[in-house]
Residue frames as a rotation matrix with the C-alpha (Angstrom) as fourth column:
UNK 1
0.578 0.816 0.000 0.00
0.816 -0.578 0.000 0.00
0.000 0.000 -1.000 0.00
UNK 2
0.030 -0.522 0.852 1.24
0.732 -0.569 -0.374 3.34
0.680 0.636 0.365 -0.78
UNK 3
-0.153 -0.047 -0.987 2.20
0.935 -0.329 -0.130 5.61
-0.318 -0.943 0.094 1.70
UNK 4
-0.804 -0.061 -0.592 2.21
-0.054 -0.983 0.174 8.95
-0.593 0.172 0.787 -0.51
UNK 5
0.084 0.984 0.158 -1.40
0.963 -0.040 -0.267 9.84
-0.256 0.175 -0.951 -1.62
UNK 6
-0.004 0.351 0.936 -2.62
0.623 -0.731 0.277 12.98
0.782 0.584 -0.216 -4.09
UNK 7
0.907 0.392 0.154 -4.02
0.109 -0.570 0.814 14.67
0.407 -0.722 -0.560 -0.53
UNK 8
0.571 -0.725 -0.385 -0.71
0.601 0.050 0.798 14.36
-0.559 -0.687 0.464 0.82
UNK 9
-0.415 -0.677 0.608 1.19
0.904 -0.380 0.195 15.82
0.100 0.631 0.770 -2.22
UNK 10
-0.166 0.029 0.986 -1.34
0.342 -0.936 0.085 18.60
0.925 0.351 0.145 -2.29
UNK 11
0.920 0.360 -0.153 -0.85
0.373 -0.689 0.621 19.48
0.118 -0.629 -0.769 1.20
UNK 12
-0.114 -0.952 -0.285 3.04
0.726 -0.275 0.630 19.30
-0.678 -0.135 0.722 1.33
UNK 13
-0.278 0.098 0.955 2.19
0.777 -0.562 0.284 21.95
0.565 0.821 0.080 -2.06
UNK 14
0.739 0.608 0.291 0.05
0.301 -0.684 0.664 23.90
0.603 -0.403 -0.688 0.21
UNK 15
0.891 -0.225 -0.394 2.43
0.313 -0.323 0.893 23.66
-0.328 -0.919 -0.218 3.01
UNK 16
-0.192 -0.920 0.343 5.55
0.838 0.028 0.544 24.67
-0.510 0.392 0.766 0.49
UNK 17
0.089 0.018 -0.996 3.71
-0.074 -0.997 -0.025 27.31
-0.993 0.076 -0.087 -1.18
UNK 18
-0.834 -0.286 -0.472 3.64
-0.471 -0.077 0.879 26.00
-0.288 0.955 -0.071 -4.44
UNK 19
0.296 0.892 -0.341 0.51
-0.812 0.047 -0.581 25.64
-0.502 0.449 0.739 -6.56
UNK 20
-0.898 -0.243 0.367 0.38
-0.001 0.835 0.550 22.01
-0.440 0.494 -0.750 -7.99
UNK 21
0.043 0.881 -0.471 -2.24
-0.990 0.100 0.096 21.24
0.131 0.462 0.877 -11.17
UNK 22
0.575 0.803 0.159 -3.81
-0.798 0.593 -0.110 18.45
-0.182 -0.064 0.981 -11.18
UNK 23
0.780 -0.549 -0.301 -1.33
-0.085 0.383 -0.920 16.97
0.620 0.743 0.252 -14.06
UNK 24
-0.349 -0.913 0.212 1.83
-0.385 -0.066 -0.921 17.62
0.854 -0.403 -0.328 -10.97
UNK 25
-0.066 -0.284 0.956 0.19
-0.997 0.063 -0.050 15.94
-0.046 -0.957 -0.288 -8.26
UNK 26
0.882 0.372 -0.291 -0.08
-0.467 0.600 -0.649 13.05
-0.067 0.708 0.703 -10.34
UNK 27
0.566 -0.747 -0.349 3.17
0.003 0.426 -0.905 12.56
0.824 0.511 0.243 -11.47
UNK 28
-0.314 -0.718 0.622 5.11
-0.669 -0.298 -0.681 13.85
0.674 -0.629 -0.386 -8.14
UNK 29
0.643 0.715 0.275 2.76
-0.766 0.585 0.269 10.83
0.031 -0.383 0.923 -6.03
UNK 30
0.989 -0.141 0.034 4.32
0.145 0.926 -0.349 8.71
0.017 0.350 0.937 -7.96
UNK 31
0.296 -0.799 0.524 7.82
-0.235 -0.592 -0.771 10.12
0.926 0.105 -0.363 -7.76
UNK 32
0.009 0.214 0.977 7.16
-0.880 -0.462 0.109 10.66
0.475 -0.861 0.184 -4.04
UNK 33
0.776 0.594 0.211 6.26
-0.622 0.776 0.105 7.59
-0.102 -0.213 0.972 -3.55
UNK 34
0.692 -0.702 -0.168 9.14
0.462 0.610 -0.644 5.33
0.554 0.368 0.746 -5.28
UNK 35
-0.372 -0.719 0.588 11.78
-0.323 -0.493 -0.808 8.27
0.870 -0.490 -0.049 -3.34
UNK 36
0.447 0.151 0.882 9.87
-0.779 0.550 0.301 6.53
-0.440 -0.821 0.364 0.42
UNK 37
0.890 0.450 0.071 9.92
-0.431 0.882 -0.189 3.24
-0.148 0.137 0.979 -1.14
UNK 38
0.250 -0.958 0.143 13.96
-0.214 -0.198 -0.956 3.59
0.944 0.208 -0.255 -1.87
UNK 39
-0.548 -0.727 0.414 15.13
-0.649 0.057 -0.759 4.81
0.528 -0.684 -0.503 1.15
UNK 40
0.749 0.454 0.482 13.03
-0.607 0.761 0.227 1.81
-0.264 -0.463 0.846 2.89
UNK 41
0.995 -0.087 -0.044 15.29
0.059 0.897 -0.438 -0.48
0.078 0.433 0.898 0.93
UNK 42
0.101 -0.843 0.528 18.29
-0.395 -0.521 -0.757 1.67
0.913 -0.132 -0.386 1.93
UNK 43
-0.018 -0.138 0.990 17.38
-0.990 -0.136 -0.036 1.07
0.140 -0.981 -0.135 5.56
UNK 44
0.999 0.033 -0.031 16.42
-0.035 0.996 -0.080 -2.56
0.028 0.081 0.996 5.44
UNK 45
0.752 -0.586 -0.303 20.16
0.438 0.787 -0.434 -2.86
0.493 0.194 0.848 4.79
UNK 46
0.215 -0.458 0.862 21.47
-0.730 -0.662 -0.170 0.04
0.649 -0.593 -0.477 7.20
UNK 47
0.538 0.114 -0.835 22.65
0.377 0.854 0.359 -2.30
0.754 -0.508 0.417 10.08
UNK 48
0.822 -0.553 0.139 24.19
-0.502 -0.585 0.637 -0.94
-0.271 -0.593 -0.758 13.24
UNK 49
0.543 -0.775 0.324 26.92
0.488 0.604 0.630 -3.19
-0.684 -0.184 0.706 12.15
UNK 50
0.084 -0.300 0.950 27.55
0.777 -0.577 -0.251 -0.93
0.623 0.760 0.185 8.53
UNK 51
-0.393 -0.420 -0.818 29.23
0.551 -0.820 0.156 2.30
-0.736 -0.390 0.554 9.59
UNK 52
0.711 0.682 0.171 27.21
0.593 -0.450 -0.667 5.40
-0.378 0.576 -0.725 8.14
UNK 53
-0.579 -0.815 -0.001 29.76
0.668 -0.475 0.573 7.20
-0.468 0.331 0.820 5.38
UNK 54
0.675 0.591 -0.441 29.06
0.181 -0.713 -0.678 10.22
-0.715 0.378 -0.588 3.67
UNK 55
0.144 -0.728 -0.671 32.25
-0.981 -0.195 0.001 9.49
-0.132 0.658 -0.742 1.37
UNK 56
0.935 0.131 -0.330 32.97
-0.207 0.957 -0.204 6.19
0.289 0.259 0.922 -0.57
UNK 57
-0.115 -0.990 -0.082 36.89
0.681 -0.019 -0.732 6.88
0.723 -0.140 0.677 0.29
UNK 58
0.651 0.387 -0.654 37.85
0.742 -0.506 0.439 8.44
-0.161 -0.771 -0.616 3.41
UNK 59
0.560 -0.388 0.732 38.85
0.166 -0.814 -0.557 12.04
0.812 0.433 -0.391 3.24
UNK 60
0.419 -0.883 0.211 41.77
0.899 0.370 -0.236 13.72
0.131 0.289 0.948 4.56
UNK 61
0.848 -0.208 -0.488 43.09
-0.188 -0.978 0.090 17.05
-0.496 0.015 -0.868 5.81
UNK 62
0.018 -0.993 -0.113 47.21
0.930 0.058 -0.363 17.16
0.367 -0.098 0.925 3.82
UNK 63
0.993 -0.065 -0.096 48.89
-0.022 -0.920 0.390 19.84
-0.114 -0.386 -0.916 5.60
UNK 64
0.696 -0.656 0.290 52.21
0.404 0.024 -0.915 21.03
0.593 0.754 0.282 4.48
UNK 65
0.176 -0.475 -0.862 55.22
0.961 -0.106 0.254 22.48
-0.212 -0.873 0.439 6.74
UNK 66
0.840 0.236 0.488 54.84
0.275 -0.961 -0.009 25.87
0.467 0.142 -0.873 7.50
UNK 67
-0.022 -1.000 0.019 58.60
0.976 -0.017 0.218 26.98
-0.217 0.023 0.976 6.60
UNK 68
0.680 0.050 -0.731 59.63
-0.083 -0.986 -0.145 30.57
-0.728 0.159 -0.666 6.33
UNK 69
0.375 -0.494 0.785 60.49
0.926 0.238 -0.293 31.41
-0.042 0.836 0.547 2.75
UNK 70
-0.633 -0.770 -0.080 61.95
0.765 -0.638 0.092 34.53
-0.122 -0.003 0.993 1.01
UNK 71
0.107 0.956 -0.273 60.13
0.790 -0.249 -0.561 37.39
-0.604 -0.156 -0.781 1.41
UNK 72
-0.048 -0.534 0.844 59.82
0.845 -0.472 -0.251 40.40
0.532 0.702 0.474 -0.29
UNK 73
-0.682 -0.409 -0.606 60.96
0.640 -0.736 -0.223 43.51
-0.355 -0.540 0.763 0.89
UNK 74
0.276 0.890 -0.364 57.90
0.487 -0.456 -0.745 46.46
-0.829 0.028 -0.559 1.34
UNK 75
-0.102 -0.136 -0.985 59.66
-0.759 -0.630 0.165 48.44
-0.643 0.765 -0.039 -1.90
UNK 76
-0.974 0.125 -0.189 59.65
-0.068 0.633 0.771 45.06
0.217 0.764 -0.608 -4.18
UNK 77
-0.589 0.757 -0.285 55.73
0.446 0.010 -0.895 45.18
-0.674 -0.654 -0.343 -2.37
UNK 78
0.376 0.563 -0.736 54.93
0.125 -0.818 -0.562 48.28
-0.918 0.119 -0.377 -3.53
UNK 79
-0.642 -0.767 0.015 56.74
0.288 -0.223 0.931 48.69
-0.711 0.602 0.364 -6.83
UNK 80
-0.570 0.789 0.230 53.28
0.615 0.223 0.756 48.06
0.545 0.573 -0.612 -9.18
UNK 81
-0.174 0.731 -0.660 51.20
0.704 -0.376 -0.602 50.11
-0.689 -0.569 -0.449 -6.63
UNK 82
0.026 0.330 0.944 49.02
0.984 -0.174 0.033 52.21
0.175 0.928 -0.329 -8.05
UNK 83
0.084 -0.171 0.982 49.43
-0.338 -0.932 -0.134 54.56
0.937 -0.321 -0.136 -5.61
UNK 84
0.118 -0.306 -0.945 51.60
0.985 0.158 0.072 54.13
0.127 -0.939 0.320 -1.64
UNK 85
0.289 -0.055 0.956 52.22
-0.363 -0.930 0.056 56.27
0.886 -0.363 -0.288 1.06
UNK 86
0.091 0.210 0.973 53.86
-0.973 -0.190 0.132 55.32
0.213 -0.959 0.187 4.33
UNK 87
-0.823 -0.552 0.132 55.17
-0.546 0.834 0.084 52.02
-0.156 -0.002 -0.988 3.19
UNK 88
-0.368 0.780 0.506 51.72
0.334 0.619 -0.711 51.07
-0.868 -0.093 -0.489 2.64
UNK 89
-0.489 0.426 0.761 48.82
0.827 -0.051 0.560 50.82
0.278 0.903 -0.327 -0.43
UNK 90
-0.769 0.551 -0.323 46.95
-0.216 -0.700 -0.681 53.99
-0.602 -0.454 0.657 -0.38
UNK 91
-0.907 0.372 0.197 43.22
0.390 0.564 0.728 53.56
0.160 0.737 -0.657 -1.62
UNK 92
-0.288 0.774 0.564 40.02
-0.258 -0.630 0.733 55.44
0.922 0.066 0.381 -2.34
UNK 93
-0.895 -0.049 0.444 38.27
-0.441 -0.053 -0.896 55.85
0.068 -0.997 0.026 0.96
UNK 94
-0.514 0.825 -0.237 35.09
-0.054 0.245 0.968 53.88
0.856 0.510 -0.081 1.15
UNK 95
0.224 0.696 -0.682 31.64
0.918 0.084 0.387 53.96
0.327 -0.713 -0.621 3.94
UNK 96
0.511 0.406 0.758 32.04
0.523 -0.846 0.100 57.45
0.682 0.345 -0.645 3.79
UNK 97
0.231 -0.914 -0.333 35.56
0.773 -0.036 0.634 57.70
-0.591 -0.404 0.698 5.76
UNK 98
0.933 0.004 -0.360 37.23
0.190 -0.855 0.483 60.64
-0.306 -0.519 -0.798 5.50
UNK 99
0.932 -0.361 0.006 40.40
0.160 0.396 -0.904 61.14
0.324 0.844 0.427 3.61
């Protein structure tokens, strides 16, 4: 026996805000219906013994050593600026800041 029924589709419609015709509560029923009827057969074979994954391979942080390299120096920095002041970028003021 089917657990998803027309009345059901058009209240989850009602309760979603979305206007279903006749022709969509039809077809989503059936839709609805086979998507229950799945994850039943999913669970049937869930066992507390199966570990629940959410990856087929397990994932991984790599993390690299965090080595000081060469840096550059605040004039090799700034060379390309379009505009510096003060060893630093200067830039249009913005949120109505003051110049």
């Amino acid at each position: 026996m089917s657990e998803i029924t027309p009345d059901l589709v058009r209240h989850l419609g009602v309760l979603a805000r979305i206007q279903l015709s006749d022709e969509e509560v039809e077809r989503l029923t059936g839709q609805l219906d086979a998507i229950v009827d799945n994850i039943a057969k999913v669970s049937e074979v869930a066992t507390p013994d199966v570990p629940a994954t959410s990856h087929p391979i397990a994932l991984q942080n790599v993390f690299r050593s965090d080595v000081a390299a060469d840096q550059l120096t605040p004039e090799q920095v700034l060379q390309n600026a379009p505009d510096a002041a003060d060893g630093r970028f200067r830039v249009t003021a913005i949120l109505g800041e003051e110049q």
